[in-house]
C-alpha angles and dihedrals in degrees: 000000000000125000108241088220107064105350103254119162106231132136102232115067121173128199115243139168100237100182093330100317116108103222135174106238142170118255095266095042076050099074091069096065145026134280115245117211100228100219114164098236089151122035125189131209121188134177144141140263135205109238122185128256136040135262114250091213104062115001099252141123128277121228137178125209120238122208132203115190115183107188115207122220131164119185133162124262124264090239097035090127088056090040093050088047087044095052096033086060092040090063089034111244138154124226086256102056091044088052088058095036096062093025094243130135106264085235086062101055085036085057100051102039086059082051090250089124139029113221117232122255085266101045094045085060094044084058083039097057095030102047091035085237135141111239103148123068119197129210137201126206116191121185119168115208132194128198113185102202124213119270082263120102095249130050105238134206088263088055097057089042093052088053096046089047092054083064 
């Protein structure tokens, strides 16, 4: 494959956020941006379907796209202070050896087990793995979207507005 950057041929590529634009570059190239974690928050499925019927223009088959979107979302959940006090005196631990444990200042952990404070993402899966608790909810958001696209061969911008428009 070829770095986006400055063209070299090389195998690994990484993908990297060189002044806003996310490029896949080769490990020198690499240095000038920075590295983009590649998660799948939003995953794509797309796939044809047969649609009856036949294009004037060239003989062949219509089809429409159909498109599955699954959206990604993780939030913390409403009674997450009560759940960590519940699960801290569960493995028997004071504030203090939570605190070491997960290399946090005991104030912190005070503060959020009274709800004063919501823990970070990170943080949140540090109590998780350590308490054997469940913090992070994760949703799922599926849509499922069709654009019929015109007897011609390409779907074209009019095509995506007038479905959009029918909604």
């Amino acid at each position: 494959m070829q770095c986006e950057m400055c063209g070299k041929n090389t195998e690994s590529l990484s993908l990297s956020e060189v002044e806003g634009v996310e490029m896949k570059v080769c490990t020198i190239c690499s240095k000038f941006g920075t590295k983009v974690n590649v998660n799948k928050p939003q995953k794509t499925n797309y796939y044809r379907k047969k649609v009856q019927g036949k294009s004037q223009d060239d003989n062949k088959r219509i089809y429409e796209k159909v498109v599955n979107k699954r959206n990604y979302s993780t939030r913390l959940v409403e009674d997450y202070a009560q759940v960590i006090k519940k699960g801290r005196e569960q493995a028997h631990f004071k504030h203090v050896e939570l605190a070491m444990k997960l290399a946090e200042k005991e104030s912190v952990l005070l503060n959020i087990e009274r709800g004063k404070l919501r823990p970070s993402m990170q943080l949140a899966r540090k109590i998780e793995q350590l308490l054997e608790i469940k913090l992070i909810e994760e949703n799922v958001k599926e849509e499922k979207v069709e654009y019929q696209r015109s007897a011609n061969k390409a779907l074209t911008i009019g095509d995506l507005i007038a479905s959009k428009l029918k909604k």
